[in-house]
C-alpha positions in Angstrom: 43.2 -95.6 53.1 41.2 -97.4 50.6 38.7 -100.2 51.9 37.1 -102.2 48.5 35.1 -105.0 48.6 35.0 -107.3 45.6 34.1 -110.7 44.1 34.9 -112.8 41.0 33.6 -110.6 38.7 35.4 -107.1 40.0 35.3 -104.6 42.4 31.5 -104.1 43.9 32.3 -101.1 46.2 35.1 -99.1 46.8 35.3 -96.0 49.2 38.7 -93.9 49.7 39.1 -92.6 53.3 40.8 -89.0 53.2 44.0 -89.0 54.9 44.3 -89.4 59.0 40.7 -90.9 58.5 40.0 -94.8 60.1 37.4 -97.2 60.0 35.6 -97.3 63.2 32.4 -99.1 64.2 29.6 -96.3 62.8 32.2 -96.1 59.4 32.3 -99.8 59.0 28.9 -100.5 59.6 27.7 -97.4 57.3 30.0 -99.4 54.8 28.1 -102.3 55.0 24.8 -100.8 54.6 26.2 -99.3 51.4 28.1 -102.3 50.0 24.3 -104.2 50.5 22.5 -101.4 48.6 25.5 -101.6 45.8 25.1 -105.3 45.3 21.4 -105.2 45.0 22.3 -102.8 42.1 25.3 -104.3 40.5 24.4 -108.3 41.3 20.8 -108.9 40.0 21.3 -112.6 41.5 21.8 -111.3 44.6 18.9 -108.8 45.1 16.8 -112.2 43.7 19.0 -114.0 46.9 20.0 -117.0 44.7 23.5 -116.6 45.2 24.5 -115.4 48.9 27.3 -113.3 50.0 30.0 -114.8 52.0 32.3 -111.9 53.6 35.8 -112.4 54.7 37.3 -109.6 56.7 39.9 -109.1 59.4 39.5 -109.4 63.3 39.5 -106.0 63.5 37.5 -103.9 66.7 35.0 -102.2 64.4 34.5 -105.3 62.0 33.8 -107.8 65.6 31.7 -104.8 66.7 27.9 -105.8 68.0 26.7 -102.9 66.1 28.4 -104.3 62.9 27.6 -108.2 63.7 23.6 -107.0 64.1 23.7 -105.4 60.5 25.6 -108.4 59.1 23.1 -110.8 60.2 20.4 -108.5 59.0 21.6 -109.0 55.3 21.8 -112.9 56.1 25.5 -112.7 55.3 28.0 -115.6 56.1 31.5 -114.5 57.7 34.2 -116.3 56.6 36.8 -116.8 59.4 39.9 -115.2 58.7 43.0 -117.4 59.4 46.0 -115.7 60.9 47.6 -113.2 58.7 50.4 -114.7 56.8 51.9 -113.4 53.8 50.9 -116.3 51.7 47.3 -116.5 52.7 46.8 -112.5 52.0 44.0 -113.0 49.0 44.2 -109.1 48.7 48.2 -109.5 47.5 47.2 -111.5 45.0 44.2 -110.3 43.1 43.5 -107.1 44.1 46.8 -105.3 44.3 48.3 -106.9 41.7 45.6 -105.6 39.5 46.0 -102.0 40.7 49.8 -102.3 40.2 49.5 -102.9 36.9 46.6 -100.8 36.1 48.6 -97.9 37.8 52.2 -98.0 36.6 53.9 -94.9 36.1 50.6 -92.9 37.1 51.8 -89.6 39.0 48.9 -88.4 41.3 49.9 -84.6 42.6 46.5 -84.2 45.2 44.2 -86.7 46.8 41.5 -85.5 44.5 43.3 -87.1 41.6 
């Protein structure tokens, strides 16, 4: 599984789950910790907090999570609401994997360390 996190400019944070792994509450909110210490690096503006981050994820358990919402509203994050899923309204299907499609034609990977 691969959970990335990314804005207009690119992917901020990326981390690839080995296989039979899932995101649970600890993962998601150890994710979180790490994406805010990754955009402090990668986002001058927002370490300086003149442009705020505005996160859209799923309804998932570990994303509605008390544990999770605590650490969000730590950062002084805004959660976007996601609408029901419907194909058209999948962002990820349009910017992100279509990206990686193209950027990975005809690649052959033979182990997950590749």
């Amino acid at each position: 599984m691969l959970c990335v996190w990314w804005d207009q400019k690119g992917v901020i944070y990326y981390e690839l789950l080995k296989p039979g792994e899932t995101v649970n509450t600890q993962r998601y909110r150890q994710q979180m910790t790490d994406l805010d210490r990754v955009l402090r690096e990668k986002r001058p503006e927002y370490q300086q907090r003149q442009h705020k981050v505005i996160l859209l994820h799923d309804n998932a358990p570990a994303h509605k999570a008390k544990q999770v919402q605590e650490t969000i509203e730590s950062f002084r994050w805004e959660i976007l609401q996601h609408a029901a899923y419907t194909l058209d309204l999948a962002p990820s299907d349009y910017y992100l994997f279509a990206s990686m499609g193209h950027a990975l034609a005809e690649q052959r990977f033979t182990s997950y360390e590749d």
